[in-house]
Kinemage of the C-alpha trace (Angstrom):
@kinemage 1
@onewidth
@group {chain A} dominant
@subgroup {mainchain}
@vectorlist {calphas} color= white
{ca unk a 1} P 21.901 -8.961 -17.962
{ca unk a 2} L 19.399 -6.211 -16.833
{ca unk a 3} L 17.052 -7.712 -14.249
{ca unk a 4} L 14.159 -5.395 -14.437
{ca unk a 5} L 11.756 -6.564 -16.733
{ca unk a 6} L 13.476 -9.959 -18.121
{ca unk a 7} L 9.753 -12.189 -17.058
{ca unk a 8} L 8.119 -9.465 -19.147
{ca unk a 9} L 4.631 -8.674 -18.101
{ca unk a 10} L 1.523 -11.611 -18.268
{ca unk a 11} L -1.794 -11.502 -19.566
{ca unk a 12} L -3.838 -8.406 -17.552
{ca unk a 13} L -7.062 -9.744 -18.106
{ca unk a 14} L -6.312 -13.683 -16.677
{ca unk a 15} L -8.986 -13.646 -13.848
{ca unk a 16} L -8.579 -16.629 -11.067
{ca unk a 17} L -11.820 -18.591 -9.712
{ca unk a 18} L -13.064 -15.618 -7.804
{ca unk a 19} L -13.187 -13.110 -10.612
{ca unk a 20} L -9.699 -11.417 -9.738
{ca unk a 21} L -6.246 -10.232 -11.388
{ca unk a 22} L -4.572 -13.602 -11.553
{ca unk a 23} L -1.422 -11.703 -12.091
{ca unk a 24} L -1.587 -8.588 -10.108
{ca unk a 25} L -2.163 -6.758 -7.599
{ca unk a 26} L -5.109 -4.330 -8.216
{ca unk a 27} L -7.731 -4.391 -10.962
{ca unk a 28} L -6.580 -2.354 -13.665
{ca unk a 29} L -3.716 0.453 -14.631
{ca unk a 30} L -0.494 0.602 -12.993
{ca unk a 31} L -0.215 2.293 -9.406
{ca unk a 32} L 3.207 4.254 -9.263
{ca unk a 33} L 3.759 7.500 -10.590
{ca unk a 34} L 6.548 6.908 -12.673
{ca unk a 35} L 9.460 4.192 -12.339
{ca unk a 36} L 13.774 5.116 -12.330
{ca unk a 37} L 16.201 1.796 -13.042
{ca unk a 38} L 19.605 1.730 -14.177
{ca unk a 39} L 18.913 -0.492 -17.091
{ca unk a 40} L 15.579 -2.056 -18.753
{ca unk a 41} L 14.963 -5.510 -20.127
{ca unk a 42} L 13.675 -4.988 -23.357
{ca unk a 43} L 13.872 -8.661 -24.449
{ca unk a 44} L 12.143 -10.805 -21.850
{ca unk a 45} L 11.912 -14.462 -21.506
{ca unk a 46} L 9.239 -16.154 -20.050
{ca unk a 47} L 6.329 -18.692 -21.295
{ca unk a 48} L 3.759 -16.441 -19.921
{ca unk a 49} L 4.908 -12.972 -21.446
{ca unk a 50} L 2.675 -10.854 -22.952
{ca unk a 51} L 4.435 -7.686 -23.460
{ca unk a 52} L 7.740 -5.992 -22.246
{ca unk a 53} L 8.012 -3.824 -18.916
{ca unk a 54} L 7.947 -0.840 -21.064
{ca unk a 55} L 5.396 -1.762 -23.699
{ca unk a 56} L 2.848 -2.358 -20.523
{ca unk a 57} L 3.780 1.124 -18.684
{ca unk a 58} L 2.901 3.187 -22.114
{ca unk a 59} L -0.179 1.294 -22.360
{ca unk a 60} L -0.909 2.538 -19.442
{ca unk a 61} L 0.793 6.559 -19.837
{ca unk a 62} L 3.048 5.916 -17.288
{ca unk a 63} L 6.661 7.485 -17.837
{ca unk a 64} L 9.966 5.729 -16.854
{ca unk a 65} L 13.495 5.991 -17.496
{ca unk a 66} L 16.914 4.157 -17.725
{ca unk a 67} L 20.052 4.192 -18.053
{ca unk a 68} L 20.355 5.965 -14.583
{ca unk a 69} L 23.163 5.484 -11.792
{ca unk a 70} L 20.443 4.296 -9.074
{ca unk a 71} L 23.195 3.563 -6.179
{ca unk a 72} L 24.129 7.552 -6.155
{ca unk a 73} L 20.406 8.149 -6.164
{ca unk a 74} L 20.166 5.760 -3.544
{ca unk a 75} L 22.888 7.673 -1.329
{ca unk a 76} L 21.353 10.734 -1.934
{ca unk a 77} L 18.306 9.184 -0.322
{ca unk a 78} L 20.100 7.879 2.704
{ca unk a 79} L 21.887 11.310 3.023
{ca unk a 80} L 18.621 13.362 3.138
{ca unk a 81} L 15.639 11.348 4.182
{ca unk a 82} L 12.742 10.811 1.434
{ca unk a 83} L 12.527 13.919 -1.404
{ca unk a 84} L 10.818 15.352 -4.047
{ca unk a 85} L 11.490 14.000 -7.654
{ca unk a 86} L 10.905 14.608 -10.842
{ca unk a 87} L 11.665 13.481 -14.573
{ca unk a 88} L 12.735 15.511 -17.270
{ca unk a 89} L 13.096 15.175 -20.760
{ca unk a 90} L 15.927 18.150 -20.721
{ca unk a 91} L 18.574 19.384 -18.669
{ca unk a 92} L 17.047 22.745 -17.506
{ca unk a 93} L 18.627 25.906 -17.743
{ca unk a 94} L 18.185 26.633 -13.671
{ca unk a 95} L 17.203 24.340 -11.282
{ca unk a 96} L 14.781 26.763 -9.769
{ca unk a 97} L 12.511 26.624 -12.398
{ca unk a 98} L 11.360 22.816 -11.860
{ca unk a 99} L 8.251 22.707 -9.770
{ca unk a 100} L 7.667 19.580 -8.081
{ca unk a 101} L 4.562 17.879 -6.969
{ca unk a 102} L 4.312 17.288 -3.341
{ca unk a 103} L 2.384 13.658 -3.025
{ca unk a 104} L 2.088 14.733 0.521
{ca unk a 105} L -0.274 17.144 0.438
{ca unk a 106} L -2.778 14.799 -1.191
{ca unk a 107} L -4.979 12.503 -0.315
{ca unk a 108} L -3.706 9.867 -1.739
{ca unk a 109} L -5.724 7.148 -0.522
{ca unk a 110} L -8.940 8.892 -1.653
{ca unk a 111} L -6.898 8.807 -5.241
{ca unk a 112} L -6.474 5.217 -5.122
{ca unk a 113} L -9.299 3.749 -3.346
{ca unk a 114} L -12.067 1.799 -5.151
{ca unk a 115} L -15.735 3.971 -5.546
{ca unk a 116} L -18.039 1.203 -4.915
{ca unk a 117} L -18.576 -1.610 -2.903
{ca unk a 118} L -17.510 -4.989 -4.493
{ca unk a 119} L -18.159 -8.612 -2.920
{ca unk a 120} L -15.961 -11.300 -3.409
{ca unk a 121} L -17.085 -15.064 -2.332
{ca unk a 122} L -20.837 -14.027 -1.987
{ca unk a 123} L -21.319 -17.129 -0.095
{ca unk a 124} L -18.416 -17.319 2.043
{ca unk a 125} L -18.214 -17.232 5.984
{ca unk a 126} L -17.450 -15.316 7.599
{ca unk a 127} L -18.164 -12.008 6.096
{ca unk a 128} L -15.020 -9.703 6.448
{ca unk a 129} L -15.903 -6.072 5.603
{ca unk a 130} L -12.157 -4.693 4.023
{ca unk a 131} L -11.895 -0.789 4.013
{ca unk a 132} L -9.754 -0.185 0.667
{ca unk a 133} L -6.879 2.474 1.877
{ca unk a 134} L -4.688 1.010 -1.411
{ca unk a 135} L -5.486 -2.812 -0.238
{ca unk a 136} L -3.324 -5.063 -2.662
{ca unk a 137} L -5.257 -8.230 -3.991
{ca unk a 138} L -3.205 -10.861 -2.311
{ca unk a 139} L -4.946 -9.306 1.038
{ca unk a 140} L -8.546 -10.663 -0.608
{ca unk a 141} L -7.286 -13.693 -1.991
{ca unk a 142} L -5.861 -14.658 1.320
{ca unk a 143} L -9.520 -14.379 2.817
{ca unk a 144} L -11.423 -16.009 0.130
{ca unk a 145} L -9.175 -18.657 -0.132
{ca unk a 146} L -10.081 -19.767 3.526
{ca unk a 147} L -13.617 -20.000 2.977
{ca unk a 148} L -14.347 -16.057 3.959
{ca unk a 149} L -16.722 -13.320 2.019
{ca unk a 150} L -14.809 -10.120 1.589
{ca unk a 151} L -16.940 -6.560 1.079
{ca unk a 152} L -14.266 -4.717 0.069
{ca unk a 153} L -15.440 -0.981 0.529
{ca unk a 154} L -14.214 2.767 -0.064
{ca unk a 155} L -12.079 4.454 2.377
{ca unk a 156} L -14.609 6.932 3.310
{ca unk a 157} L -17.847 4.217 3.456
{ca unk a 158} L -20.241 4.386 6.307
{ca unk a 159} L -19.915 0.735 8.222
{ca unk a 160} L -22.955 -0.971 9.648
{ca unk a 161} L -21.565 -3.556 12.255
{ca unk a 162} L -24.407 -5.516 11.016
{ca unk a 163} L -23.093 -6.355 7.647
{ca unk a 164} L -19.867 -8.272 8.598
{ca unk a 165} L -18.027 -10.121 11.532
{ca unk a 166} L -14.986 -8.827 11.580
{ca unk a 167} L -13.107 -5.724 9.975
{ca unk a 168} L -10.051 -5.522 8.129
{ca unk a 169} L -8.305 -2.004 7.042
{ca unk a 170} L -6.018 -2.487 4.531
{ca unk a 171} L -2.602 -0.612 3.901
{ca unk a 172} L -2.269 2.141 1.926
{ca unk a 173} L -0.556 5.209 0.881
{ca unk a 174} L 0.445 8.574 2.267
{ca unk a 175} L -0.746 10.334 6.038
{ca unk a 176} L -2.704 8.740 8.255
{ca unk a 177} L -4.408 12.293 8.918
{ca unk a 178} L -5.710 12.487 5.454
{ca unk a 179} L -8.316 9.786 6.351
{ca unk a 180} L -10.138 11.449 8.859
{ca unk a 181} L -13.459 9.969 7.293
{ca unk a 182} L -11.829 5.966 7.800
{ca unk a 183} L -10.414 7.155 11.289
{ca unk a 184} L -14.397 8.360 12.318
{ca unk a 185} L -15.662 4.736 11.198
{ca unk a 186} L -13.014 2.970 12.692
{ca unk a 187} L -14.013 4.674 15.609
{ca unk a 188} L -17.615 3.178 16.225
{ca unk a 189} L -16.448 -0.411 15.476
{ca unk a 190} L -14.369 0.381 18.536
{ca unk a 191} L -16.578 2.397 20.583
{ca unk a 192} L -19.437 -0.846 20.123
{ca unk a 193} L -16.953 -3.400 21.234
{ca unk a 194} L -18.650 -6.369 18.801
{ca unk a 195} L -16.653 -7.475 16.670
{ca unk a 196} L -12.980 -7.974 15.796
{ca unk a 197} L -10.601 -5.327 14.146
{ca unk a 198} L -7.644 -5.954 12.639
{ca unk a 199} L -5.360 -3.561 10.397
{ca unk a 200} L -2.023 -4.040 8.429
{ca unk a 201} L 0.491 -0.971 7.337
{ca unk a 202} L -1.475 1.974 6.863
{ca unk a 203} L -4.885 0.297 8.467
{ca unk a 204} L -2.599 -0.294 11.238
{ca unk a 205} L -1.922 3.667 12.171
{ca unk a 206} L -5.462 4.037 11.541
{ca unk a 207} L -6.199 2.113 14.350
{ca unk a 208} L -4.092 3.712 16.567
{ca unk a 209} L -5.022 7.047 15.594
{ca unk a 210} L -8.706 6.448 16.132
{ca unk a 211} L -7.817 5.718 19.706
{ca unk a 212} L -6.029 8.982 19.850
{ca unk a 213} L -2.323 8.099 19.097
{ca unk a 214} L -0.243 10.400 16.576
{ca unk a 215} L 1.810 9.231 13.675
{ca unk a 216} L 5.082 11.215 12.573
{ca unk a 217} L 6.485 10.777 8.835
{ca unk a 218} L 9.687 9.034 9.453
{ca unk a 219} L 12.899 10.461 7.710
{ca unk a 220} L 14.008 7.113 5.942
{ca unk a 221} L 11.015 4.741 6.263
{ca unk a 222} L 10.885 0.948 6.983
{ca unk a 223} L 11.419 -0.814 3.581
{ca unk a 224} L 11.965 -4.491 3.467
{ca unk a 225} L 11.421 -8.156 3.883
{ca unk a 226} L 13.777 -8.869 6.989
{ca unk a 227} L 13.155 -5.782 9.374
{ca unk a 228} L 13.269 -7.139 13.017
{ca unk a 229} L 10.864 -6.750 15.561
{ca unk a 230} L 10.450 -7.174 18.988
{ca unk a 231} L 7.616 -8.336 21.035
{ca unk a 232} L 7.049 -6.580 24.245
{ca unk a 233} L 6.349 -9.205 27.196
{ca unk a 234} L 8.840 -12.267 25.650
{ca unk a 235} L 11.565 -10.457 24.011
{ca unk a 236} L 11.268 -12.992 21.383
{ca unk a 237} L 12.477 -11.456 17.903
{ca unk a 238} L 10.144 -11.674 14.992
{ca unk a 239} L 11.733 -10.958 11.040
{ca unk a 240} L 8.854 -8.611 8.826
{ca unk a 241} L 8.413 -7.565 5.871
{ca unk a 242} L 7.477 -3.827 5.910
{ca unk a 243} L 6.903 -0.490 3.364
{ca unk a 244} L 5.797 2.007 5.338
{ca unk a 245} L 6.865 5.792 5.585
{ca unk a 246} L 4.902 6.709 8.482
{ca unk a 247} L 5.164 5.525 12.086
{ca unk a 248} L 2.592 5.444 15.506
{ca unk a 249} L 4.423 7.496 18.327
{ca unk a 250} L 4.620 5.181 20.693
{ca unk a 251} L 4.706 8.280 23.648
{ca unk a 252} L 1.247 9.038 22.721
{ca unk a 253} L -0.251 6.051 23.624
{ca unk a 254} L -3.199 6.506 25.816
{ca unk a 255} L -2.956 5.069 29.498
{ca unk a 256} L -4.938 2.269 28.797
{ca unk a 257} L -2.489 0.781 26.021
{ca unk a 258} L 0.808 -0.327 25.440
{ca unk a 259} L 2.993 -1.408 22.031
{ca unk a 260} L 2.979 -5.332 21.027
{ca unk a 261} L 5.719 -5.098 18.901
{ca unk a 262} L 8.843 -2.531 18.408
């Protein structure tokens, strides 16, 4: 029995005390570019189903296709590092006539990022200000829940340390040298010294770039919910969950730092 799609998809427009997705992870539409499985649940079973996997992605014009052998496609990934890929509705005649879109060469955070400030928990303390590099919901829910405001701002927004009492840069998608606006604000959070910064994934390069490290796009990528890592100082091993395709070289760490975790 295909596993991809048998819950189905829930209601999109469920909202949860605080005025978000109760079912997802971002406000509206569906994030990926297109979606490859071997086979497709067309027939889901669950109590809170409102439409199949596929009905929801042409809702949304989002392509997908199955019926594909995704363990070759898998080795072909291992083989080579991440590529280029593309669907087709025919076989073409040569393979040098398919053009392929390079997501690389985009900023793809700018794509994805929100274009105006939005406040969850007006009332809540204390007031996190979350720059949205591709943030997923969960991320918000996890503050409000505790009590906290969240501004959750664009990726390019100018921060006032006034506004908030600690910082939180979210993950994201694509090269950390695309957001050269987020790495400038990040930047004179730092340079002030006030208040607290913390970033996951993507905000988490940021961070080290804006005190002058580089990042290198990594052939394979860490993908997964049981990557080890080590911290530096106790040796003591700590199992992650990561998604990331880009890495901090640790060689160009400035004098003044060292890594926490490898």
């Amino acid at each position: 029995y295909p596993l991809i799609g048998n819950y189905g998809v829930p209601d999109e427009k469920e909202l949860d005390k605080y005025g978000l997705p109760a079912n997802f992870e971002w406000f509206d539409s569906i994030s990926v570019a297109a979606l490859v499985v071997g086979e497709v649940c067309d027939s889901p079973s669950h109590w809170r189903a409102q439409q199949t996997l596929s009905q929801w992605m042409e809702g949304h014009g989002v392509p997908g296709i199955s019926g594909i052998d995704t363990r070759a496609l898998t080795k072909k990934i291992r083989e080579n590092g991440c590529i280029l890929g593309r669907i087709v509705y025919e076989q073409p005649s040569t393979a040098n006539t398919l053009i392929f879109a390079d997501p690389n060469l985009r900023n793809l955070v700018a794509e994805c990022s929100i274009k105006e400030p939005k406040t969850f928990n007006a009332n809540g303390t204390p007031r996190i200000c979350a720059i949205d590099c591709g943030l997923k919901l969960n991320q918000i829910k996890c503050f409000v829940s505790r009590g906290a405001r969240v501004d959750l701002v664009p990726w390019n927004y100018s921060l006032n340390e006034n506004d908030f009492d600690g910082l939180f840069i979210s993950n994201g998608p694509g090269d950390p040298v695309m957001c050269k606006d987020t790495v400038t604000q990040i930047q004179k959070v730092l340079k002030s010294g006030k208040k607290p910064v913390f970033g996951i994934c993507l905000g988490h390069q940021l961070l080290a770039t804006a005190i002058g490290c580089k990042t290198y796009k990594m052939k394979y990528g860490n993908r997964g919910h049981n990557l080890p890592c080590v911290h530096n100082g106790t040796g003591r091993c700590f199992m992650t969950s990561q998604n990331h395709g880009f890495a901090v070289d640790s060689a160009s760490l400035p004098a003044e730092w060292e890594p926490l975790f490898t």
